[in-house]
C-alpha positions as MATLAB code, in Angstrom:
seq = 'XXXXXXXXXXXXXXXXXXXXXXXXXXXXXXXXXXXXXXXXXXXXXXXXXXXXXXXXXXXXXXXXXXXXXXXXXXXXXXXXXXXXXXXXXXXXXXXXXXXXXXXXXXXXXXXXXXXXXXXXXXXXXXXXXXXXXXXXXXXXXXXXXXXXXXXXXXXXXXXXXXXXXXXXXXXXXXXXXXXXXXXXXXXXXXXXXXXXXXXXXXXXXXXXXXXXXXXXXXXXXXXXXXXXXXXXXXXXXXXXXXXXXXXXXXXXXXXXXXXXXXXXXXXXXXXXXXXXX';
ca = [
       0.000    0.000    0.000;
       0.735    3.733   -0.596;
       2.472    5.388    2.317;
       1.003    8.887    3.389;
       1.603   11.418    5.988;
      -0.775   10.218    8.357;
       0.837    6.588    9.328;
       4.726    8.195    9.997;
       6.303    6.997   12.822;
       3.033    5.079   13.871;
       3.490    1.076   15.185;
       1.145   -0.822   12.239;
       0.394   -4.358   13.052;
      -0.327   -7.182   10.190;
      -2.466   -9.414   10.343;
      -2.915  -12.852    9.443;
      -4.577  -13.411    5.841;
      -7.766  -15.526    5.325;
      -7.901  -15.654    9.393;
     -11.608  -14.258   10.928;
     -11.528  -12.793   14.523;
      -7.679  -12.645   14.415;
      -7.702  -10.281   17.424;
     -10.312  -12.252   19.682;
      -8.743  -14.016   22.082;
     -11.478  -16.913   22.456;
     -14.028  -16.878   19.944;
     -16.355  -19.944   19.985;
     -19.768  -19.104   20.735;
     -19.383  -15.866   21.593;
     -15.963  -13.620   21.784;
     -13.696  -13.158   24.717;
     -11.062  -10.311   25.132;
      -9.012   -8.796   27.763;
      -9.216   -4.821   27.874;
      -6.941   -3.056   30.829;
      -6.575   -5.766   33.028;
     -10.227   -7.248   32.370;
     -11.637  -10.231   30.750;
     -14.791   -9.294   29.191;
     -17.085  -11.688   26.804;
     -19.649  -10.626   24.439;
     -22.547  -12.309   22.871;
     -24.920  -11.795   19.829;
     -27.669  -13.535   20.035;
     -28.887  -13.171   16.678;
     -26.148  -12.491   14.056;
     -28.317  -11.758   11.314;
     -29.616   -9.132   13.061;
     -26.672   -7.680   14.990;
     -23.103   -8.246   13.581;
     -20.792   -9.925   15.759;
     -17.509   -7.527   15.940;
     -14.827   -8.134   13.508;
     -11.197   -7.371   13.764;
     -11.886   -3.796   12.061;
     -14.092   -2.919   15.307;
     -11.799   -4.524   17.572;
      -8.794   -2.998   16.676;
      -9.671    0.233   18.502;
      -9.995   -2.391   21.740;
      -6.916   -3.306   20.940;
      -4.945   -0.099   20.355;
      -6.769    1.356   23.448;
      -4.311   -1.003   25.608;
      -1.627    0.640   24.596;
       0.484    2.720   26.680;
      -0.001    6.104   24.524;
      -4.113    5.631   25.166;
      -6.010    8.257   27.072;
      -7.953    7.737   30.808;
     -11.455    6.226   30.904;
     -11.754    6.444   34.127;
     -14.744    8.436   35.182;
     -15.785    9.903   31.897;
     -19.310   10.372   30.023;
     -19.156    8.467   26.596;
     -21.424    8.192   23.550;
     -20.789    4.935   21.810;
     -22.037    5.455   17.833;
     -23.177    2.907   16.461;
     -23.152    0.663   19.909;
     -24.033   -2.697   18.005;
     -23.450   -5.619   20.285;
     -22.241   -3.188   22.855;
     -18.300   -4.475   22.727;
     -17.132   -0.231   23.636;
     -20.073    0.127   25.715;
     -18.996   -3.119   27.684;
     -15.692   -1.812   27.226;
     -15.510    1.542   28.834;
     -18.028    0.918   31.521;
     -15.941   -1.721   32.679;
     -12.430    0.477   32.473;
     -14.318    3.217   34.895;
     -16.509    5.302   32.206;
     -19.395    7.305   34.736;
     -21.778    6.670   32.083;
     -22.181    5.492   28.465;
     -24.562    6.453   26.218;
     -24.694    3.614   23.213;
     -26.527    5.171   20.448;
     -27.959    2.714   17.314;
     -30.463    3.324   14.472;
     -30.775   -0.197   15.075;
     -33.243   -1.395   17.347;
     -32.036   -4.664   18.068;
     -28.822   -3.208   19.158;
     -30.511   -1.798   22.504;
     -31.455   -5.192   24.230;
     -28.379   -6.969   22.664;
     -25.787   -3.800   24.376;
     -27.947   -4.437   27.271;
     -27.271   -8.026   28.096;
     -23.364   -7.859   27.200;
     -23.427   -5.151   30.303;
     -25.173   -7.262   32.765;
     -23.921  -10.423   31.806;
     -20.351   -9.022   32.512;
     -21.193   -7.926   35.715;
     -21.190   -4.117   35.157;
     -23.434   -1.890   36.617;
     -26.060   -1.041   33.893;
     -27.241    2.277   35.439;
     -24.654    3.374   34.034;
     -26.028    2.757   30.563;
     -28.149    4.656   28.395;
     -29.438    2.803   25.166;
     -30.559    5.436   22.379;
     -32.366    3.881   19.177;
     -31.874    7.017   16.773;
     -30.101    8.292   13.270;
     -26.994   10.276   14.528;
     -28.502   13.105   12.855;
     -31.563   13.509   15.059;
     -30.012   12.659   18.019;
     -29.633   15.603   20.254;
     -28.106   14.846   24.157;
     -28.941   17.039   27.254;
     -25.092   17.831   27.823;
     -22.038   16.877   25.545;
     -19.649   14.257   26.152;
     -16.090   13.910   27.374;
     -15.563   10.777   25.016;
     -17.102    9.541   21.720;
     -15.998    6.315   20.527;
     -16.767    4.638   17.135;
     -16.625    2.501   14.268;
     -18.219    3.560   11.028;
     -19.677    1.181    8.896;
     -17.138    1.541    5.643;
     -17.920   -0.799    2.549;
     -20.208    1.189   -0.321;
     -23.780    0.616   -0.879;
     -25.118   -0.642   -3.767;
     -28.795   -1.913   -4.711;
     -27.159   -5.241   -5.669;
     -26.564   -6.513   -2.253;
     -28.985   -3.688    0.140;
     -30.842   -6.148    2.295;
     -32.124   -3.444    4.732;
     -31.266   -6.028    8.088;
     -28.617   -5.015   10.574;
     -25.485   -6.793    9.136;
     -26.006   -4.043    6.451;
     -26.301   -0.985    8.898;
     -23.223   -2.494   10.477;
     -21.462   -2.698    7.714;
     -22.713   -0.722    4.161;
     -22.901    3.212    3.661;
     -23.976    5.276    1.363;
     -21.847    7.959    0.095;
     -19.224    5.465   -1.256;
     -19.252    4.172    2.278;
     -18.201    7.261    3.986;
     -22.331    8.903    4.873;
     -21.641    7.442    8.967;
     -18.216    9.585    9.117;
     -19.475   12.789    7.527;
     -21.827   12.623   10.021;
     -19.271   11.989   12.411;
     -17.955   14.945   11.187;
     -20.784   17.341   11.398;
     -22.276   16.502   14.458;
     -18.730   16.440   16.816;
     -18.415   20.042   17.987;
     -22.473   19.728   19.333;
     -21.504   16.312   21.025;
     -18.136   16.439   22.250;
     -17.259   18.923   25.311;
     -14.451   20.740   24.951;
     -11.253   19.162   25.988;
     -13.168   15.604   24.897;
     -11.930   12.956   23.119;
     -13.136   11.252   19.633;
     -11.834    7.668   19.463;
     -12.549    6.194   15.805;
     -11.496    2.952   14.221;
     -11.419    4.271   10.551;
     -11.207    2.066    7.745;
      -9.112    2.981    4.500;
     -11.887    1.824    2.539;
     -13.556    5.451    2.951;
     -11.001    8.414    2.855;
      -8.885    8.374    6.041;
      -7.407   11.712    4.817;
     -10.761   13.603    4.401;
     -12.172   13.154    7.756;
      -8.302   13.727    9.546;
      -8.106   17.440    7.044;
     -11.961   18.461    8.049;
     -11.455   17.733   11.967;
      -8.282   19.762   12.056;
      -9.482   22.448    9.841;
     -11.638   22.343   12.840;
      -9.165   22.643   15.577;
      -9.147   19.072   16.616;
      -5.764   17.839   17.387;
      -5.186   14.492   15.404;
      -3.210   11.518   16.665;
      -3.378    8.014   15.212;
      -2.428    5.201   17.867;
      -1.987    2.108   15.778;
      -2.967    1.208   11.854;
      -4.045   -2.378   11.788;
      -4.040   -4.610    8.242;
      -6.436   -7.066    7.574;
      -8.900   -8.950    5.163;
     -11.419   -6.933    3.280;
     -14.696   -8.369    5.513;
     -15.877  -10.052    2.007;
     -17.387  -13.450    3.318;
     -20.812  -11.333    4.247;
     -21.188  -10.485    0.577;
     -19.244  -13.216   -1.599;
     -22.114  -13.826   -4.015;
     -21.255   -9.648   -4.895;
     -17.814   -9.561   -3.948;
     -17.086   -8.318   -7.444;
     -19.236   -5.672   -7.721;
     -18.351   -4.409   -3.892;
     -14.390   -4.345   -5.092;
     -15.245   -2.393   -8.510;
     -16.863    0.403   -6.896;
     -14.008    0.354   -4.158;
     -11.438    0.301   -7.504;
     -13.532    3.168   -8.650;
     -12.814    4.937   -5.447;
      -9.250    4.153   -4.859;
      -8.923    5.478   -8.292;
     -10.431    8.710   -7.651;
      -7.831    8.915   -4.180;
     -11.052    8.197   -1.631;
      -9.676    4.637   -0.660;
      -6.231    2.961   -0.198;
      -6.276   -1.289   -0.199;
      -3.844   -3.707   -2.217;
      -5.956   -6.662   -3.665;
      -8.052   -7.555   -0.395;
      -6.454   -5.835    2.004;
      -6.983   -2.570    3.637;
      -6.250   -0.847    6.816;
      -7.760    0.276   10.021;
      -6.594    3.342   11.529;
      -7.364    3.745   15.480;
      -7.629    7.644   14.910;
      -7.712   10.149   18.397;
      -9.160   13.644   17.765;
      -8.592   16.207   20.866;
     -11.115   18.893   20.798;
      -9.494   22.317   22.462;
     -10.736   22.995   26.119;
     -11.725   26.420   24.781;
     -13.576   25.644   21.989;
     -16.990   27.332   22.125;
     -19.096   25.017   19.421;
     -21.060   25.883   16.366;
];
Protein backbone atom coordinates (compact mmCIF):
# COMPACT_ATOMS: atom_id res chain seq x y z
CA UNK A 1 0.00 0.00 0.00
CA UNK A 2 0.73 3.73 -0.60
CA UNK A 3 2.47 5.39 2.32
CA UNK A 4 1.00 8.89 3.39
CA UNK A 5 1.60 11.42 5.99
CA UNK A 6 -0.77 10.22 8.36
CA UNK A 7 0.84 6.59 9.33
CA UNK A 8 4.73 8.19 10.00
CA UNK A 9 6.30 7.00 12.82
CA UNK A 10 3.03 5.08 13.87
CA UNK A 11 3.49 1.08 15.18
CA UNK A 12 1.14 -0.82 12.24
CA UNK A 13 0.39 -4.36 13.05
CA UNK A 14 -0.33 -7.18 10.19
CA UNK A 15 -2.47 -9.41 10.34
CA UNK A 16 -2.92 -12.85 9.44
CA UNK A 17 -4.58 -13.41 5.84
CA UNK A 18 -7.77 -15.53 5.32
CA UNK A 19 -7.90 -15.65 9.39
CA UNK A 20 -11.61 -14.26 10.93
CA UNK A 21 -11.53 -12.79 14.52
CA UNK A 22 -7.68 -12.64 14.41
CA UNK A 23 -7.70 -10.28 17.42
CA UNK A 24 -10.31 -12.25 19.68
CA UNK A 25 -8.74 -14.02 22.08
CA UNK A 26 -11.48 -16.91 22.46
CA UNK A 27 -14.03 -16.88 19.94
CA UNK A 28 -16.35 -19.94 19.99
CA UNK A 29 -19.77 -19.10 20.73
CA UNK A 30 -19.38 -15.87 21.59
CA UNK A 31 -15.96 -13.62 21.78
CA UNK A 32 -13.70 -13.16 24.72
CA UNK A 33 -11.06 -10.31 25.13
CA UNK A 34 -9.01 -8.80 27.76
CA UNK A 35 -9.22 -4.82 27.87
CA UNK A 36 -6.94 -3.06 30.83
CA UNK A 37 -6.57 -5.77 33.03
CA UNK A 38 -10.23 -7.25 32.37
CA UNK A 39 -11.64 -10.23 30.75
CA UNK A 40 -14.79 -9.29 29.19
CA UNK A 41 -17.08 -11.69 26.80
CA UNK A 42 -19.65 -10.63 24.44
CA UNK A 43 -22.55 -12.31 22.87
CA UNK A 44 -24.92 -11.80 19.83
CA UNK A 45 -27.67 -13.53 20.03
CA UNK A 46 -28.89 -13.17 16.68
CA UNK A 47 -26.15 -12.49 14.06
CA UNK A 48 -28.32 -11.76 11.31
CA UNK A 49 -29.62 -9.13 13.06
CA UNK A 50 -26.67 -7.68 14.99
CA UNK A 51 -23.10 -8.25 13.58
CA UNK A 52 -20.79 -9.92 15.76
CA UNK A 53 -17.51 -7.53 15.94
CA UNK A 54 -14.83 -8.13 13.51
CA UNK A 55 -11.20 -7.37 13.76
CA UNK A 56 -11.89 -3.80 12.06
CA UNK A 57 -14.09 -2.92 15.31
CA UNK A 58 -11.80 -4.52 17.57
CA UNK A 59 -8.79 -3.00 16.68
CA UNK A 60 -9.67 0.23 18.50
CA UNK A 61 -9.99 -2.39 21.74
CA UNK A 62 -6.92 -3.31 20.94
CA UNK A 63 -4.95 -0.10 20.35
CA UNK A 64 -6.77 1.36 23.45
CA UNK A 65 -4.31 -1.00 25.61
CA UNK A 66 -1.63 0.64 24.60
CA UNK A 67 0.48 2.72 26.68
CA UNK A 68 0.00 6.10 24.52
CA UNK A 69 -4.11 5.63 25.17
CA UNK A 70 -6.01 8.26 27.07
CA UNK A 71 -7.95 7.74 30.81
CA UNK A 72 -11.45 6.23 30.90
CA UNK A 73 -11.75 6.44 34.13
CA UNK A 74 -14.74 8.44 35.18
CA UNK A 75 -15.79 9.90 31.90
CA UNK A 76 -19.31 10.37 30.02
CA UNK A 77 -19.16 8.47 26.60
CA UNK A 78 -21.42 8.19 23.55
CA UNK A 79 -20.79 4.93 21.81
CA UNK A 80 -22.04 5.46 17.83
CA UNK A 81 -23.18 2.91 16.46
CA UNK A 82 -23.15 0.66 19.91
CA UNK A 83 -24.03 -2.70 18.00
CA UNK A 84 -23.45 -5.62 20.28
CA UNK A 85 -22.24 -3.19 22.85
CA UNK A 86 -18.30 -4.47 22.73
CA UNK A 87 -17.13 -0.23 23.64
CA UNK A 88 -20.07 0.13 25.72
CA UNK A 89 -19.00 -3.12 27.68
CA UNK A 90 -15.69 -1.81 27.23
CA UNK A 91 -15.51 1.54 28.83
CA UNK A 92 -18.03 0.92 31.52
CA UNK A 93 -15.94 -1.72 32.68
CA UNK A 94 -12.43 0.48 32.47
CA UNK A 95 -14.32 3.22 34.90
CA UNK A 96 -16.51 5.30 32.21
CA UNK A 97 -19.39 7.30 34.74
CA UNK A 98 -21.78 6.67 32.08
CA UNK A 99 -22.18 5.49 28.46
CA UNK A 100 -24.56 6.45 26.22
CA UNK A 101 -24.69 3.61 23.21
CA UNK A 102 -26.53 5.17 20.45
CA UNK A 103 -27.96 2.71 17.31
CA UNK A 104 -30.46 3.32 14.47
CA UNK A 105 -30.77 -0.20 15.07
CA UNK A 106 -33.24 -1.40 17.35
CA UNK A 107 -32.04 -4.66 18.07
CA UNK A 108 -28.82 -3.21 19.16
CA UNK A 109 -30.51 -1.80 22.50
CA UNK A 110 -31.46 -5.19 24.23
CA UNK A 111 -28.38 -6.97 22.66
CA UNK A 112 -25.79 -3.80 24.38
CA UNK A 113 -27.95 -4.44 27.27
CA UNK A 114 -27.27 -8.03 28.10
CA UNK A 115 -23.36 -7.86 27.20
CA UNK A 116 -23.43 -5.15 30.30
CA UNK A 117 -25.17 -7.26 32.76
CA UNK A 118 -23.92 -10.42 31.81
CA UNK A 119 -20.35 -9.02 32.51
CA UNK A 120 -21.19 -7.93 35.71
CA UNK A 121 -21.19 -4.12 35.16
CA UNK A 122 -23.43 -1.89 36.62
CA UNK A 123 -26.06 -1.04 33.89
CA UNK A 124 -27.24 2.28 35.44
CA UNK A 125 -24.65 3.37 34.03
CA UNK A 126 -26.03 2.76 30.56
CA UNK A 127 -28.15 4.66 28.39
CA UNK A 128 -29.44 2.80 25.17
CA UNK A 129 -30.56 5.44 22.38
CA UNK A 130 -32.37 3.88 19.18
CA UNK A 131 -31.87 7.02 16.77
CA UNK A 132 -30.10 8.29 13.27
CA UNK A 133 -26.99 10.28 14.53
CA UNK A 134 -28.50 13.11 12.85
CA UNK A 135 -31.56 13.51 15.06
CA UNK A 136 -30.01 12.66 18.02
CA UNK A 137 -29.63 15.60 20.25
CA UNK A 138 -28.11 14.85 24.16
CA UNK A 139 -28.94 17.04 27.25
CA UNK A 140 -25.09 17.83 27.82
CA UNK A 141 -22.04 16.88 25.54
CA UNK A 142 -19.65 14.26 26.15
CA UNK A 143 -16.09 13.91 27.37
CA UNK A 144 -15.56 10.78 25.02
CA UNK A 145 -17.10 9.54 21.72
CA UNK A 146 -16.00 6.32 20.53
CA UNK A 147 -16.77 4.64 17.13
CA UNK A 148 -16.63 2.50 14.27
CA UNK A 149 -18.22 3.56 11.03
CA UNK A 150 -19.68 1.18 8.90
CA UNK A 151 -17.14 1.54 5.64
CA UNK A 152 -17.92 -0.80 2.55
CA UNK A 153 -20.21 1.19 -0.32
CA UNK A 154 -23.78 0.62 -0.88
CA UNK A 155 -25.12 -0.64 -3.77
CA UNK A 156 -28.80 -1.91 -4.71
CA UNK A 157 -27.16 -5.24 -5.67
CA UNK A 158 -26.56 -6.51 -2.25
CA UNK A 159 -28.98 -3.69 0.14
CA UNK A 160 -30.84 -6.15 2.30
CA UNK A 161 -32.12 -3.44 4.73
CA UNK A 162 -31.27 -6.03 8.09
CA UNK A 163 -28.62 -5.02 10.57
CA UNK A 164 -25.49 -6.79 9.14
CA UNK A 165 -26.01 -4.04 6.45
CA UNK A 166 -26.30 -0.99 8.90
CA UNK A 167 -23.22 -2.49 10.48
CA UNK A 168 -21.46 -2.70 7.71
CA UNK A 169 -22.71 -0.72 4.16
CA UNK A 170 -22.90 3.21 3.66
CA UNK A 171 -23.98 5.28 1.36
CA UNK A 172 -21.85 7.96 0.09
CA UNK A 173 -19.22 5.46 -1.26
CA UNK A 174 -19.25 4.17 2.28
CA UNK A 175 -18.20 7.26 3.99
CA UNK A 176 -22.33 8.90 4.87
CA UNK A 177 -21.64 7.44 8.97
CA UNK A 178 -18.22 9.58 9.12
CA UNK A 179 -19.48 12.79 7.53
CA UNK A 180 -21.83 12.62 10.02
CA UNK A 181 -19.27 11.99 12.41
CA UNK A 182 -17.95 14.95 11.19
CA UNK A 183 -20.78 17.34 11.40
CA UNK A 184 -22.28 16.50 14.46
CA UNK A 185 -18.73 16.44 16.82
CA UNK A 186 -18.42 20.04 17.99
CA UNK A 187 -22.47 19.73 19.33
CA UNK A 188 -21.50 16.31 21.02
CA UNK A 189 -18.14 16.44 22.25
CA UNK A 190 -17.26 18.92 25.31
CA UNK A 191 -14.45 20.74 24.95
CA UNK A 192 -11.25 19.16 25.99
CA UNK A 193 -13.17 15.60 24.90
CA UNK A 194 -11.93 12.96 23.12
CA UNK A 195 -13.14 11.25 19.63
CA UNK A 196 -11.83 7.67 19.46
CA UNK A 197 -12.55 6.19 15.81
CA UNK A 198 -11.50 2.95 14.22
CA UNK A 199 -11.42 4.27 10.55
CA UNK A 200 -11.21 2.07 7.74
CA UNK A 201 -9.11 2.98 4.50
CA UNK A 202 -11.89 1.82 2.54
CA UNK A 203 -13.56 5.45 2.95
CA UNK A 204 -11.00 8.41 2.85
CA UNK A 205 -8.88 8.37 6.04
CA UNK A 206 -7.41 11.71 4.82
CA UNK A 207 -10.76 13.60 4.40
CA UNK A 208 -12.17 13.15 7.76
CA UNK A 209 -8.30 13.73 9.55
CA UNK A 210 -8.11 17.44 7.04
CA UNK A 211 -11.96 18.46 8.05
CA UNK A 212 -11.45 17.73 11.97
CA UNK A 213 -8.28 19.76 12.06
CA UNK A 214 -9.48 22.45 9.84
CA UNK A 215 -11.64 22.34 12.84
CA UNK A 216 -9.16 22.64 15.58
CA UNK A 217 -9.15 19.07 16.62
CA UNK A 218 -5.76 17.84 17.39
CA UNK A 219 -5.19 14.49 15.40
CA UNK A 220 -3.21 11.52 16.66
CA UNK A 221 -3.38 8.01 15.21
CA UNK A 222 -2.43 5.20 17.87
CA UNK A 223 -1.99 2.11 15.78
CA UNK A 224 -2.97 1.21 11.85
CA UNK A 225 -4.04 -2.38 11.79
CA UNK A 226 -4.04 -4.61 8.24
CA UNK A 227 -6.44 -7.07 7.57
CA UNK A 228 -8.90 -8.95 5.16
CA UNK A 229 -11.42 -6.93 3.28
CA UNK A 230 -14.70 -8.37 5.51
CA UNK A 231 -15.88 -10.05 2.01
CA UNK A 232 -17.39 -13.45 3.32
CA UNK A 233 -20.81 -11.33 4.25
CA UNK A 234 -21.19 -10.48 0.58
CA UNK A 235 -19.24 -13.22 -1.60
CA UNK A 236 -22.11 -13.83 -4.02
CA UNK A 237 -21.25 -9.65 -4.89
CA UNK A 238 -17.81 -9.56 -3.95
CA UNK A 239 -17.09 -8.32 -7.44
CA UNK A 240 -19.24 -5.67 -7.72
CA UNK A 241 -18.35 -4.41 -3.89
CA UNK A 242 -14.39 -4.35 -5.09
CA UNK A 243 -15.24 -2.39 -8.51
CA UNK A 244 -16.86 0.40 -6.90
CA UNK A 245 -14.01 0.35 -4.16
CA UNK A 246 -11.44 0.30 -7.50
CA UNK A 247 -13.53 3.17 -8.65
CA UNK A 248 -12.81 4.94 -5.45
CA UNK A 249 -9.25 4.15 -4.86
CA UNK A 250 -8.92 5.48 -8.29
CA UNK A 251 -10.43 8.71 -7.65
CA UNK A 252 -7.83 8.91 -4.18
CA UNK A 253 -11.05 8.20 -1.63
CA UNK A 254 -9.68 4.64 -0.66
CA UNK A 255 -6.23 2.96 -0.20
CA UNK A 256 -6.28 -1.29 -0.20
CA UNK A 257 -3.84 -3.71 -2.22
CA UNK A 258 -5.96 -6.66 -3.67
CA UNK A 259 -8.05 -7.55 -0.40
CA UNK A 260 -6.45 -5.84 2.00
CA UNK A 261 -6.98 -2.57 3.64
CA UNK A 262 -6.25 -0.85 6.82
CA UNK A 263 -7.76 0.28 10.02
CA UNK A 264 -6.59 3.34 11.53
CA UNK A 265 -7.36 3.75 15.48
CA UNK A 266 -7.63 7.64 14.91
CA UNK A 267 -7.71 10.15 18.40
CA UNK A 268 -9.16 13.64 17.76
CA UNK A 269 -8.59 16.21 20.87
CA UNK A 270 -11.11 18.89 20.80
CA UNK A 271 -9.49 22.32 22.46
CA UNK A 272 -10.74 23.00 26.12
CA UNK A 273 -11.72 26.42 24.78
CA UNK A 274 -13.58 25.64 21.99
CA UNK A 275 -16.99 27.33 22.13
CA UNK A 276 -19.10 25.02 19.42
CA UNK A 277 -21.06 25.88 16.37
Amino acid sequence: MTDSPIRTLTRRRVLPVGENGSLWETRPSCGIFAFRGTRLRLVVEDPAEILFPTDCGLSLISALNGDNAPGLEGVRALDIGAGSGLYSVALLAAGAELVTALDINPASAGQTTANVVANGLDGTRLTCVTSPLEEYTPDERFDLVITNPPHLPYDPSYATGNGLETALVARRGGRAVYDSVVERMDTLLAPGGTLLMAHSSLADIPRTVTELTARGYESETLEIFEMDIPLLAYAEHKETMLTLLKERRAAGQAEFDGSRFTVHALMFRRPAGATGR
